[in-house]
N, C-alpha and C positions, 0 to 999 in steps of 0.2 A: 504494500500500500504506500501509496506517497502522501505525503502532507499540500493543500492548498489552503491559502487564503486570497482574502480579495478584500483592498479598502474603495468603496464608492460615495464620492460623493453627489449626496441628492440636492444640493442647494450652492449656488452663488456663496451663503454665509458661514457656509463649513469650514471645519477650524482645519489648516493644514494638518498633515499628519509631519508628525518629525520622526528621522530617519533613528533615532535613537530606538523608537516605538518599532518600526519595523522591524529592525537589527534584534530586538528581543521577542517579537513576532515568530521573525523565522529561528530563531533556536528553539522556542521551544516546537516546535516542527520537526525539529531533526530528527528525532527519533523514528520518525512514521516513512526518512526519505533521508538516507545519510549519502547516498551517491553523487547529488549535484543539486545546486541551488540556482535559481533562478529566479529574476525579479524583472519586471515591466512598469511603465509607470506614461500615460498618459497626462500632460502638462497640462494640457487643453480643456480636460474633462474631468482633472484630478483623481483618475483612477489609478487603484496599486494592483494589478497583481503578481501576485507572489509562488511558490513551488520548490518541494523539499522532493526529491527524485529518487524512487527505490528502482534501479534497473533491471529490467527483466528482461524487456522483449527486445528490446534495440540499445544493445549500452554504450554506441559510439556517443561521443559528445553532440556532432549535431543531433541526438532524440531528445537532447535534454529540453526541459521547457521552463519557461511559456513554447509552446507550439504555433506556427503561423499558418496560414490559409496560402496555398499558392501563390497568388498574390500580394501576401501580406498584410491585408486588408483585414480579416479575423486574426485575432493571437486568442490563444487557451488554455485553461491548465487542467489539469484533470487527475485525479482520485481514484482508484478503482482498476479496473479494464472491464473495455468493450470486447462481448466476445465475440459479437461478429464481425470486427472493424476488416476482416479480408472479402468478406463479400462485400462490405460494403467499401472497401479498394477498389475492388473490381468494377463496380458499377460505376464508381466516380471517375475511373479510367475512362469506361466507356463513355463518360461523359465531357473528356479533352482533358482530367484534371490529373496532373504528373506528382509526382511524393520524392523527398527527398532520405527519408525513415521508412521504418518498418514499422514505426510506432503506431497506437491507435489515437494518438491523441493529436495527429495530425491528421487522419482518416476525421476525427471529430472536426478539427477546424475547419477543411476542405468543405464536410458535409451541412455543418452549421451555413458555411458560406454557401451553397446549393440551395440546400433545402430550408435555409433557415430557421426557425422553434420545430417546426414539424421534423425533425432530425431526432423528435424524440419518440418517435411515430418507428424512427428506423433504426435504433441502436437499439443492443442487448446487452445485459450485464449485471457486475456490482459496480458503481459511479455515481462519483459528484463529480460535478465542474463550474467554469466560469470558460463562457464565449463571450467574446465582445468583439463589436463591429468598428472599426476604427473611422470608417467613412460616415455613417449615419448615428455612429454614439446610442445603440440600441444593444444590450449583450442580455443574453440568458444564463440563470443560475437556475442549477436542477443536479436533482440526485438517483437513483435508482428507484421504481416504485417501491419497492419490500425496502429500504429504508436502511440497505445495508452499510452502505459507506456513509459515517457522520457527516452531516454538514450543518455547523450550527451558524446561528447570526443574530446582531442586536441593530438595533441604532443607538448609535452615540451624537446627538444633536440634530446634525446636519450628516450623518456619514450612517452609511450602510456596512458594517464590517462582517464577514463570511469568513470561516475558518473549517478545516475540518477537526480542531480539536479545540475546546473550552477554554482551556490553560492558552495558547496562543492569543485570544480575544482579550485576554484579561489584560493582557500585557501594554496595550493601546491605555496609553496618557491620559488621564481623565476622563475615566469609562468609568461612570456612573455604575460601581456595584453593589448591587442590592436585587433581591429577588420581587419577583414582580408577583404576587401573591394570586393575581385573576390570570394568568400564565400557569399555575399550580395548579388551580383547579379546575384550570380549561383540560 
């Protein structure tokens, strides 16, 4: 399993994040992805993401992630495996799109960038992720139906922050901790 997170910000008024917060972010990640680290960060749109990389399927450096879309255009990180990502190679072949990996987490950004949200119409697995569209500033966060791979998240103000472990979220600078009591007994 690999560790991801994602900082998004929902508002104009959101408080940067500081690089201090991310740096404690991704350790505590490591454990879930000690092979390679990888971080992305939209200027523009002040989005972070982030990925701690347990190798399995493709352990050359370039599979490491974030992941990009042929184009570049989508970057992704991803949690889990897709276990059909070879059929769905295939088909994205057939459809003009070329891979630089074996990985499935480029078969995901390729197919995000296709098929867009209905990509979840077309993958199989245990998985969380984060796709984001660089061009249009639209991305999708999703996990496995059965709810296998954690993906937890809060807001902190102005800022959507996505983790696949608790301990990593906490670590974000003036994250209001305190349990939310109608969350308990929803």
């Amino acid at each position: 399993m690999c560790g991801i997170a994602g900082i998004i910000s929902l508002s104009s008024k959101s408080q940067e994040i500081d690089q201090q917060s991310i740096s404690k972010l991704s350790k505590k990640l490591y454990s879930r992805g000690p092979d390679a680290y990888g971080y992305w960060r939209d200027n523009n749109a002040d989005i972070h993401l982030l990925n701690r990389r347990l190798a399995t399927q493709d352990k050359r450096i370039i599979a490491n992630q974030p992941c990009y879309s042929q184009d570049s255009r989508i970057i992704c990180v991803l949690n889990g495996e897709i276990y059909n990502h070879r059929n769905l190679r295939t088909l994205l072949k057939n459809k003009g799109y070329k891979f630089k990996t074996k990985n499935d987490t480029e078969v995901l950004a390729n197919g995000y960038h296709y098929w867009g949200s209905k990509i979840l119409d077309k993958i199989n697995g245990q998985f969380s992720f984060i796709a984001y569209d660089t061009q249009t500033h639209i991305g999708l966060i999703s996990r496995d139906k059965s709810g296998i791979c954690p993906l937890y998240y809060t807001i902190n103000k102005y800022n959507l922050i996505v983790s696949s472990t608790v301990q990593s979220i906490l670590e974000i600078r003036n994250l209001k901790k305190e349990i939310d009591i109608q969350s308990v007994y929803d």
